[in-house]
N, C-alpha and C positions, 0 to 999 in steps of 0.2 A: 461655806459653813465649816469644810475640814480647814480648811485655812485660819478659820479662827479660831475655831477650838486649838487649833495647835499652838499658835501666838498666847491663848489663853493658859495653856500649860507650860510654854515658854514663861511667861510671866511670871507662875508660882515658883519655877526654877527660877527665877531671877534671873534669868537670860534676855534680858532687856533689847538689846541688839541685835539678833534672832529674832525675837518677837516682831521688830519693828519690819525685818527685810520679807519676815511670811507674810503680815501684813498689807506688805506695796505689793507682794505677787498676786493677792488678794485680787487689791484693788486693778491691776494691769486685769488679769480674766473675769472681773465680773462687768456684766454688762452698763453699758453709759446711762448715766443718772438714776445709778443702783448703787453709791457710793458712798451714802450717809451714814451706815453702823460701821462702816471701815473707817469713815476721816476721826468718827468718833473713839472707835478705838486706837488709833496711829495717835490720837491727842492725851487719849491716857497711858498709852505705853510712854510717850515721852516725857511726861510727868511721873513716871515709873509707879504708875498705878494697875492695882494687878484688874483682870478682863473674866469675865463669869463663862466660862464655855458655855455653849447653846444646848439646850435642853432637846432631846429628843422625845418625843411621847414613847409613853411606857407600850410594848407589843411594837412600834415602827421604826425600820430602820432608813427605809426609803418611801417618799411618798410622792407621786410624781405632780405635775399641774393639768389640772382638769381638761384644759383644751387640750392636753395630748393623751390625757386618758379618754376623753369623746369621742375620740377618732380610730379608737383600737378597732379593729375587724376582726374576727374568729377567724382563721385561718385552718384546713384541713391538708397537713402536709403530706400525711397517711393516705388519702383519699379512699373511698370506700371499700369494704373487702369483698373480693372476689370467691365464688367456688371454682374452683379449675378440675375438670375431671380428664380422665383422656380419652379420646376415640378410639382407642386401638380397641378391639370386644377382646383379646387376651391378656393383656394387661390388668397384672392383678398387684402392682407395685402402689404404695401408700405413703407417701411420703416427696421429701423435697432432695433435689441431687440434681447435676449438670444432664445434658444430654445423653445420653447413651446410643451406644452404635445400632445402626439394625442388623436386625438378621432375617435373615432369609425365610419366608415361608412362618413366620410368627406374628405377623399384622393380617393373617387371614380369617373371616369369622371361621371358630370349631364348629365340630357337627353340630355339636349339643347346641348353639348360639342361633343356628338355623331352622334350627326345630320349631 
């Protein structure tokens, strides 16, 4: 479809020549005996007839084919959220940061934690 639309505005340029080689590149990538709005346009480009670009619907720029929108699965790359608290009973740090060293005698419960 961008291959024609381009041939098509080649053509309003009067770029005849152009038009006709976007055209064949066209027809080489679209798939086999999918070729009938191309032979017909390669017959008016060489009749130097100009070609209507393809109309898009109004809100769509891409719209795919059913059987590959059928097949879409949700996917959850995120996967669920976690709470992560920490074991240590002193630990009063809130937040996200690498590992931190230990020290000595600070991983012990406090009196008050015993109580």
């Amino acid at each position: 479809q961008v291959l024609y639309s381009t041939a098509a505005a080649q053509c309003r340029l009067q770029q005849w020549q152009e038009a006709r080689v976007t055209l064949d590149k066209a027809v080489v990538w679209r798939p086999e005996g999918r070729t009938a709005i191309l032979d017909m346009a390669l017959e008016r480009v060489q009749d130097c007839l100009f070609l209507e670009p393809m109309q898009v619907p109004l809100g769509e720029f891409f719209r795919p084919r059913k059987k590959e929108v059928e097949q879409l699965d949700s996917k959850d790359f995120l996967g669920k959220p976690k709470v992560i608290s920490s074991i240590i009973p002193n630990d009063e740090y809130i937040g996200f940061e690498p590992l931190r060293p230990q020290k000595q005698g600070f991983y012990e419960p406090s009196a008050d934690a015993l109580r």
